[in-house]
N, C-alpha and C positions, 0 to 999 in steps of 0.2 A: 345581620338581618334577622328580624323576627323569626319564630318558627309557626308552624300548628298544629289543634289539637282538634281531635276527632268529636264533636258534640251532641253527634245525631245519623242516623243514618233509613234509609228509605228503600224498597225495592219493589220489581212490579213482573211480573212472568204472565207472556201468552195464552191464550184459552185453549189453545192445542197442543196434547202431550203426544210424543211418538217415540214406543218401545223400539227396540232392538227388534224384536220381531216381525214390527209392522214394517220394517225395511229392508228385513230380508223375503219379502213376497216383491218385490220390485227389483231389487240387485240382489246379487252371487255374492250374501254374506249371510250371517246368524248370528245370535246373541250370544255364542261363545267365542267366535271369532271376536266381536269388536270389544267385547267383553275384558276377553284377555289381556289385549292389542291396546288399549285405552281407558279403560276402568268406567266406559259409558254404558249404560245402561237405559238409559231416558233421555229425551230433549223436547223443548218446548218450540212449538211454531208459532207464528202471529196467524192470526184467523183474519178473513177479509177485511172487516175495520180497524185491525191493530198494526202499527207499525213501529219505529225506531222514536217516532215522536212522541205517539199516543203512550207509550210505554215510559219514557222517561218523564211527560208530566203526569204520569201516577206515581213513579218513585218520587219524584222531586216533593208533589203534596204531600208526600207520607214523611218523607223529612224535616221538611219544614215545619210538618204540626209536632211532631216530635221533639224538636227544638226549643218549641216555646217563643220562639221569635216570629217576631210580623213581617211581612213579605218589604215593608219597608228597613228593615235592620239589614237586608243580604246586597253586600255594596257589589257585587259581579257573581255570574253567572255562565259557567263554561263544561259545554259538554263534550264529550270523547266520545267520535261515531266515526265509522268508515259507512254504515249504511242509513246514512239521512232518506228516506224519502222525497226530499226535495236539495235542490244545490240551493235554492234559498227561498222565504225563510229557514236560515239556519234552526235545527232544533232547540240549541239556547234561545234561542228568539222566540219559537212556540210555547218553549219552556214560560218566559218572562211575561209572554203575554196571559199566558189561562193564570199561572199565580200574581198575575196582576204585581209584580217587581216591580220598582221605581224606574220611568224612562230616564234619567240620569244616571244610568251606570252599564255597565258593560255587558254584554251576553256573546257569544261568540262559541262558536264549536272548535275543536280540534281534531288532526287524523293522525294515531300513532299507533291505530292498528291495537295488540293485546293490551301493549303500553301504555295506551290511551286514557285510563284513567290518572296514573301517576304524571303523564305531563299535563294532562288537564290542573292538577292539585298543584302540580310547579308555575302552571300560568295564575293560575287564582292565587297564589302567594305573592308575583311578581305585582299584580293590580293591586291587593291589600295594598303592599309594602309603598306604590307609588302612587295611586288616585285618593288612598286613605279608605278606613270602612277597617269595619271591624272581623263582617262573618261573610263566609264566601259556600256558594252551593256549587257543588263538581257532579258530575251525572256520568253515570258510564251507559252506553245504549247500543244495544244492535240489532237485527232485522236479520241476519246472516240467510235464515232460508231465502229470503228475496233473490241472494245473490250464486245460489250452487245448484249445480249441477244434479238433479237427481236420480241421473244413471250413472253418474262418477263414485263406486264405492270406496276410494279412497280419497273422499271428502265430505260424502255427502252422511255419511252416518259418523262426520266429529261434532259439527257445529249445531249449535242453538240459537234460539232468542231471549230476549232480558234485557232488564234497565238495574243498575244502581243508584243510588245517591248519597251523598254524604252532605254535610254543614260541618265546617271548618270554621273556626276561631282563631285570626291573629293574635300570639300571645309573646310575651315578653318574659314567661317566667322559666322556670327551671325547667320545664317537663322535656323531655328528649326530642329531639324531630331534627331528621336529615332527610336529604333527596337526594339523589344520584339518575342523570337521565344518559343515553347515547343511541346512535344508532349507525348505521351502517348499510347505505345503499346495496337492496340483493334483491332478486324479484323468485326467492326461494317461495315465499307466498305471496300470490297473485290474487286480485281481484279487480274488476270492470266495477264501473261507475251502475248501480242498479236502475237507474235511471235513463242511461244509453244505447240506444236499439244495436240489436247487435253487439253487448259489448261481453267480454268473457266470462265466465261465473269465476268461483274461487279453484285455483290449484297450486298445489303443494308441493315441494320434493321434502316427502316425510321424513328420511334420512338425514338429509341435512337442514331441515328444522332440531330437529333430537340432537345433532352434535354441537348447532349452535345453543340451542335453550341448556343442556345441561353444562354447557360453558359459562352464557349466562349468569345464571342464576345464581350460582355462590359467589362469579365475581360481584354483583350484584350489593348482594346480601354483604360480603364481608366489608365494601366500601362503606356502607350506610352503620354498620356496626362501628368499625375501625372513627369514624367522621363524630360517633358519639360517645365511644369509649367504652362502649357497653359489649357482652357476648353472647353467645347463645343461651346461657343460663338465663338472661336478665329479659329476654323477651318470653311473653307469657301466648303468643302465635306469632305465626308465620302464614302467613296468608297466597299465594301464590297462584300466578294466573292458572287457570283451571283448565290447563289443553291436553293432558295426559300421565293418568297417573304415572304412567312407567317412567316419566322427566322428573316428577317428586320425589320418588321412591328411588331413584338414581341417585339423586341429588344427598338425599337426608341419610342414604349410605356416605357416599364418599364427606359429607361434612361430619359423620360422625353423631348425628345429632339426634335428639328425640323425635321419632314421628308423628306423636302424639300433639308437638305442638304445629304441626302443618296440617293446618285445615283442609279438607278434601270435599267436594263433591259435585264433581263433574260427572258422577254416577247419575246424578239425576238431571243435568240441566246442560252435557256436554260442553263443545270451546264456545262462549258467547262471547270471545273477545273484549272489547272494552268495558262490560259488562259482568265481566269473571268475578275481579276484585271488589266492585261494593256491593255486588248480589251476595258474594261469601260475609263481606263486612255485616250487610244486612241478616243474613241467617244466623251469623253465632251472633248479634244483640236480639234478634230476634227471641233464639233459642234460650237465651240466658247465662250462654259460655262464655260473651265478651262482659266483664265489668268494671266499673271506674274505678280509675288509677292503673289497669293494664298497658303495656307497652308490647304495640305490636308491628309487624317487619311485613312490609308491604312488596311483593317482587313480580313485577310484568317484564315479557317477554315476547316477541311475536315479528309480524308482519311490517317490514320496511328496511329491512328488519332495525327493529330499534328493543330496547331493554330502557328497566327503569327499577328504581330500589327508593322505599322511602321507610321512615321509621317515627311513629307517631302514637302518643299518647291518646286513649278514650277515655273522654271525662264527660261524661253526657251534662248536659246545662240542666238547672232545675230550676224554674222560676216562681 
């Protein structure tokens, strides 16, 4: 089966930022406690008119002009959300409509929780490979404030808001690209429909989140490795969902590895779950640290609980 390649990427953050500080005037915490405890520093809120949708079609435009391709070259469209704003229109669907996509091709959402973007990229490869089409748009997005508790302080000062995107390219050539998806019914993290009166916000057993993720994550990573032949030398990042430094910083001990190439910053933007992984993708091409011909190690983790590992070349398109 074909692989792909990373040729674009897009992101879109909230109009409301909220320190550590501002959340300890409402719960029995401070910015050295969550500080310590999770390496967050900042997180962004949606403000009244912004939500999981409005968000992801400002990433999605920002990709796609980035691309170079016309709204008619992207044969499907699938976004990774636990917090839609609506059970439907799906937000792929709002997506398709404001960029004006082809109604002959697919849009659909997915729920896999942190992992959410990586099965999203496994379902858009599965469409390439069987409807045909060449470039596929994946969107990571969430609303998470909608859904917590804001007198729970062992929830409500991890998560954030945010959208990613990427453009994906069906290719046939040499460049490296594996997946690895799984998961594993656990209701270790919880969340209610934000949409359903009465229905729960999110909670955690932190504990055993942390014993699964740091189990995770290298099985992960060395599957996606081992499936391409390649090592930890040969990947130029590591990109990893963004729910707690102390899970990275665990992890990149016991692998051994350089920490330099595990991108970080959840300091400024906390867990935005499906969101984690192309808001980072988005910031280091942003920033100028991702460039064409790198090989980079994509690893989510999270809520379903499910994991996901993929390993893919950035070759941005030039037209």
């Amino acid at each position: 089966m074909k692989g792909l390649r990373l040729i674009a990427t897009g992101g879109a953050l909230p109009g409301r930022t909220v320190t550590n500080e501002e959340l300890s005037r409402t719960v029995d915490t401070s910015d050295e406690w969550i500080t310590t405890r999770t390496g967050i520093r900042t997180r962004h809120y949606c403000t009244e008119g912004e939500n999981a949708a409005t968000l992801a079609i400002a990433a999605a435009k920002q990709a796609l002009q980035r691309s170079g391709l016309a709204p008619a070259d992207i044969a499907c469209c699938v976004c990774a959300t636990l917090s839609a704003p609506d059970a439907t229109p799906s937000v792929a669907c709002q997506v398709q409509a404001a960029l004006a996509l082809p109604e002959n091709r697919p849009a659909l959402d997915v729920n896999a929780a942190c992992s959410g973007f990586l099965y999203g990229t496994a379902v858009a490869r599965g469409l390439l490979a069987t409807l045909g089409g060449r470039y596929a748009l994946v969107i990571g997005t969430e609303a998470l404030s909608r859904l917590m508790d804001p007198a729970d302080r062992s929830t409500c000062v991890l998560f954030g808001d945010g959208a990613g995107a990427a453009v994906f390219e069906l290719t046939d050539t040499s460049a490296p690209f594996a997946i690895t998806l799984g998961a594993r019914g656990d209701a270790a993290i919880h969340a209610g429909g934000p949409s359903r009166a009465g229905s729960a916000p999110i909670s955690m057993d932190g504990r055993a989140v942390f014993r699964f993720a740091v189990d995770a994550l290298p099985k992960c990573l060395h599957t996606v490795l081992d499936e391409t032949g390649l090592t930890l030398d040969n990947l130029d990042w590591v990109v990893c969902h963004q729910a707690n430094s102390r899970i990275i910083d665990h992890c990149v001990k016991a692998l051994h590895a350089d920490g330099a190439k595990f991108y970080k910053n959840m300091d400024r933007h906390g867990n935005t779950s499906a969101a984690s992984i192309p808001v980072a993708l988005n910031e280091l091409a942003e920033s100028g640290q991702l460039h064409p011909g790198q090989t980079l190690a994509c690893i989510g983790f999270g809520g379903g609980l499910t994991w996901g590992g993929m390993i893919v070349e950035y070759d941005p398109a030039r037209f």
